[in-house]
N, C-alpha and C positions, 0 to 999 in steps of 0.2 A: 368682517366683510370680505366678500369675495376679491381680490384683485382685479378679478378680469372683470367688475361690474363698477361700474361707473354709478355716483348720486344720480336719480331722477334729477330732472328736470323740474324747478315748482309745479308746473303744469302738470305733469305726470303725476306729481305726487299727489295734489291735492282730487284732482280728477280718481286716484284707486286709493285715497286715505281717508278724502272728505267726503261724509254720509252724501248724498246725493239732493236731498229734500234742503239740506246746506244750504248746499251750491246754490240751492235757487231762491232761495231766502234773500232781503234784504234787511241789514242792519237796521239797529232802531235808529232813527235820523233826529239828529237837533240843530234843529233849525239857526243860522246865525244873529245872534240879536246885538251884536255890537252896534252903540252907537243909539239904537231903539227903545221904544219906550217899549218893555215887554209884557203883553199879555197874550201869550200861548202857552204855557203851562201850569194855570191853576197853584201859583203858587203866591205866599202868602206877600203881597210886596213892601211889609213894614220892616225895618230891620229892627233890632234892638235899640233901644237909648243909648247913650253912649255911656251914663256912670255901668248899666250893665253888661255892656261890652268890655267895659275895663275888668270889671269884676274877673265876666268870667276867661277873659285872655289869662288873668292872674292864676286863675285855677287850673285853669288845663299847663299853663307855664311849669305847674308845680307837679303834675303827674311823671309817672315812673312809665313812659314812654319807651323803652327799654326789657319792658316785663309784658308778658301776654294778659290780656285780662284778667280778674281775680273776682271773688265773691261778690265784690261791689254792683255786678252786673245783677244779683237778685235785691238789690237796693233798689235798682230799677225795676225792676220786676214790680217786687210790692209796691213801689209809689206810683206803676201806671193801674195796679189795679184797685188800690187807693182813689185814684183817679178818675177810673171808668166807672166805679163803684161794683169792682167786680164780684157777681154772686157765687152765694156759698156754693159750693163739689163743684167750683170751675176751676181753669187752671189759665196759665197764661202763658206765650210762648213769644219770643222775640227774631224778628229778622231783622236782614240789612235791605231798610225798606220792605214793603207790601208786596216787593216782585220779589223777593225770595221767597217768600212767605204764599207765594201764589207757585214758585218753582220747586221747593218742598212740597206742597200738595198733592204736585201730580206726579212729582215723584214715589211719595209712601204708597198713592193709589194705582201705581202702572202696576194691575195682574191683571187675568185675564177676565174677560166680560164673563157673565153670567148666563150669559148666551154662547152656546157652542159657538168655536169658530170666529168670531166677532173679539177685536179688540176694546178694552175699556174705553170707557167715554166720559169727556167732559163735556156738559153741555151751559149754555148762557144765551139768552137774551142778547140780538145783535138788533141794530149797533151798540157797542159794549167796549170795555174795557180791551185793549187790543190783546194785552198779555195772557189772558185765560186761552184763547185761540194760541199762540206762539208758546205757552207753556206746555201745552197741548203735543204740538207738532214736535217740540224738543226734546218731548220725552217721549215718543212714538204711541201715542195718547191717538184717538180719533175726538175731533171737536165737533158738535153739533150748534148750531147756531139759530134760533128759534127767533124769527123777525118778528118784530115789534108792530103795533098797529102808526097808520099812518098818522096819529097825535100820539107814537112815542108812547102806548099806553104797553104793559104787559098782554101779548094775547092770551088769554088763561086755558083756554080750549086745546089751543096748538100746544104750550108747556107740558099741561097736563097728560096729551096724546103723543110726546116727544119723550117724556119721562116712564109713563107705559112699553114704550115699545124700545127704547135703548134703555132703562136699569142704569143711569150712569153713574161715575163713581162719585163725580162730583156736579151739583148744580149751585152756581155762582148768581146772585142775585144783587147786584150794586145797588145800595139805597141812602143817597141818592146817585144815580145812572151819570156814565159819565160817557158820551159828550150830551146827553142831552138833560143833566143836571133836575132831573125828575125824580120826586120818591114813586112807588109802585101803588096801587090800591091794595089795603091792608088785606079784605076777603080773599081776594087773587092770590095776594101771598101766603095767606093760612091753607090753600087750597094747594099751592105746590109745595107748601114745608110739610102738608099732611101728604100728597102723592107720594113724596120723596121718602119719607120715613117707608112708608109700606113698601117701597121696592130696595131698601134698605143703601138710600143713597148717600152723602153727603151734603147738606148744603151750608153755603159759606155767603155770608152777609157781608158783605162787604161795604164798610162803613168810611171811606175816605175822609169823604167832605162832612163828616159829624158837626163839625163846629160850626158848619154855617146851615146845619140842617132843622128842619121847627121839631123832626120827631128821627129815633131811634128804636132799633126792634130790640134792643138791648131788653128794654120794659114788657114789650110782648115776652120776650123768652123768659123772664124772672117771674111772671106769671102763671107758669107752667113747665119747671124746670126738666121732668121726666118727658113731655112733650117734645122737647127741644136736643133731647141727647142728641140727636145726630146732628145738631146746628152750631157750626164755629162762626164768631163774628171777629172779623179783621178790621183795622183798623192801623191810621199811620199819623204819625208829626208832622211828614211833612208837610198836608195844609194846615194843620195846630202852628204854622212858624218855622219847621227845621228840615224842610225839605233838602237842604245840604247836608244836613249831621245825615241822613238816609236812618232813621228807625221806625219800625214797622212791629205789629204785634198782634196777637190771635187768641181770643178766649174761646172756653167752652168746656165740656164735660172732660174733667181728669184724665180719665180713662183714655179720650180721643186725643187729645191733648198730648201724650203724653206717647203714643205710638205717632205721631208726626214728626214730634223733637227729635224721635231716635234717627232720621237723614238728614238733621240740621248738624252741618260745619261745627268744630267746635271752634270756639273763639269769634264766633260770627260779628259779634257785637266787638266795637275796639273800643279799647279806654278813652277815645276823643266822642264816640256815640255819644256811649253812655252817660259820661260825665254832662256833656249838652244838653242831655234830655234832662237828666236830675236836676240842672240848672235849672232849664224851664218849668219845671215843674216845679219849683219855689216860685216861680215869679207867675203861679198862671195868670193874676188878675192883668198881669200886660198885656199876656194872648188873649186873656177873653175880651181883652176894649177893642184890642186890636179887628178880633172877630165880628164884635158889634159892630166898627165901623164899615168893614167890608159888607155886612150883609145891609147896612144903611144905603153905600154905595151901589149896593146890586138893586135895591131901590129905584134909588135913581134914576140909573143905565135905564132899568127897566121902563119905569114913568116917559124915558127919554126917544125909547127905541118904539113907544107906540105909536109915537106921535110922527115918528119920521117915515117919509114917503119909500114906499120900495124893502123897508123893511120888517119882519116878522117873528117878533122873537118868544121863546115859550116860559113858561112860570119856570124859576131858579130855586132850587134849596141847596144849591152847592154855590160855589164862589165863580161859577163860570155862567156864560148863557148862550144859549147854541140860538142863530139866529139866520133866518131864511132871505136872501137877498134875490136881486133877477139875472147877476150871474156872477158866481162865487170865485173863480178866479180873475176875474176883471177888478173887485172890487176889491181884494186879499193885495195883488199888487198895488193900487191903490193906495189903501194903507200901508203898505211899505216903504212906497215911495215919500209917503208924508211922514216917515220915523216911527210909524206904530207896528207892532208884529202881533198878530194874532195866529190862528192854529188856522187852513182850510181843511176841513173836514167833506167837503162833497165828495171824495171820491171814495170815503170808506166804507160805503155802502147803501145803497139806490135808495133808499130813504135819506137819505142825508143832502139830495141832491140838492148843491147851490148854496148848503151850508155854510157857516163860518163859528166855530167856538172862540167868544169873548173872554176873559179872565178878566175878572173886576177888582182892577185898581187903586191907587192912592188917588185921592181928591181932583190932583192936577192931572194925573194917566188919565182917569176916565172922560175930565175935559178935553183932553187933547184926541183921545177916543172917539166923540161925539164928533166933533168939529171936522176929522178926517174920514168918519165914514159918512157924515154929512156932503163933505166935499166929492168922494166917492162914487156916492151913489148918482 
């Protein structure tokens, strides 16, 4: 360093160090749920039993915590595709969580558009998953965002005419859609997994909330595997139960599969992961009652939310329900003040207006649920 030059200033520095698009960024926010009954994150709100909790405290107790991951990580491997019933010439790839796994994508895919001049593109169905949009911008990606019809349906005309005219590298298709917990119409969807192939795009099924879903394109692609080459479906734990362990994972065609892994971190997965997951996955008949119950409880909610005045809520195949009130931050504080926290989604996009996404609960959460948005409204 020079002598005569004195450290910036933080200010300085971040201002000619930090990319700029940064700067204007804000953090993913989490909300504070001390104290609250929480349903704003779609996650699973059973814990373990407790003899399984002993179990598996005893086993992670015993691991070499000490040593960087080892082979045991393809133990995992095979027992999720075991699991998924993954089909033959596919392959399977593991993140930390579904948001790596969605920030290696649009990492392998940053080159340049197939259009002079024009940067790559990922494009998605808005309102959407917020991460495809911010994976996007992280990796100097251009995002397209193709709105939804006013009942939340895929517009097929606009995709189709959005896929045409951008070639993008990746088209992300959540099923079922999150926040408004919708599957797609199958024909719409054959029609842009077929656009996509012909402009030689990616697309990525994004399969979250499987477990609480009636149907899976898993079965469309095994139907028609040379159809499907350019289709990765993702998938995660954490609504399967292990939304803290963070494991995430991605099947499809070897070949694609297998140029993704190559900007996957190595050691991504830690021996406390993986071990969780292989746990779980001896015990799945607990996740799956556990699941059964939830989508009972989504029931419910539902039966519950028709009947109530000022409220509007749409068909669920995921563990949440996006539900339209007469005004979304009036009523979001509301349940706050009565101990419940849910997500407000009105501002994430002009269709969402007035919004609120539910997370459906244990027996007593969803009562306590009902009674404060009753009081609420």
């Amino acid at each position: 360093m020079n002598p005569n030059t004195s450290p910036a200033a933080p200010d300085d520095l971040i201002r000619r160090r930090i990319r700029q698009d940064v700067q204007s960024m804000h953090a993913y926010a989490i909300q504070d749920s001390s104290g609250m009954v929480k349903l704003d994150a779609m996650e699973n709100p059973h814990r373990l039993p407790a003899q399984l909790q002993a179990e598996l405290g005893k086993r992670l107790g015993a691991l070499a915590i000490n040593r960087y991951p080892d082979s045991r990580v393809n133990d995992l491997r095979q027992a999720l595709a075991s699991y998924a019933d993954m089909p033959q010439g596919f392959d399977i790839m593991l993140g930390n969580g579904s948001d790596e796994l969605i920030s290696l994508l649009a990492m392998a895919c940053d080159l340049p558009s197939m259009q002079q001049g024009k940067k790559s593109v990922i494009l998605a169905p808005v309102p959407g998953f917020v991460m495809y949009a911010m994976s996007a911008q992280l990796q100097g990606l251009d995002f397209v965002g193709v709105p939804l019809t006013a009942d939340f349906e895929l517009d097929g005309a606009a995709m189709l005419e959005a896929i045409d005219r951008h070639e993008p590298s990746i088209v992300y298709l959540a099923y079922p859609n999150n926040p408004t917990a919708n599957l797609w119409d199958a024909t719409v969807m054959a029609e842009i997994v077929r656009a996509a192939r012909r402009r030689g795009s990616i697309v990525v099924m994004d399969e979250a909330y499987q477990p609480f879903s009636s149907r899976s394109y898993l079965q469309t692609m095994r139907e028609d595997l040379e159809q499907h080459s350019h289709v990765l479906l993702m998938r995660t734990l954490s609504k399967f139960g292990l939304a803290g362990v963070r494991l995430g994972y991605m099947m499809g065609a070897k070949a694609l599969v297998a140029e993704v892994d190559k900007v996957r971190p190595p050691y991504n997965i830690s021996v406390l992961n993986y071990e969780c997951a292989l746990f779980a996955l001896e015990h799945v008949d607990v996740f799956a009652a556990q699941a059964a119950n939830i989508r009972a409880e989504r029931q419910r909610l539902l039966s519950a939310l028709a009947t109530m005045p000022g409220a509007h809520a749409w068909k669920s195949d995921a563990n949440m329900i996006l539900v339209r009130v007469p005004n979304a931050q009036s009523t979001f504080d509301g349940l706050k003040v009565r101990g419940v926290l849910v997500k407000n989604v009105s501002k994430m996009h002009p269709l969402l207006i007035n919004c609120l996404r539910l997370t459906v609960g244990t027996t007593d959460e969803n009562s306590q649920l009902l009674d404060a948005l009753q009081e609420s409204l």
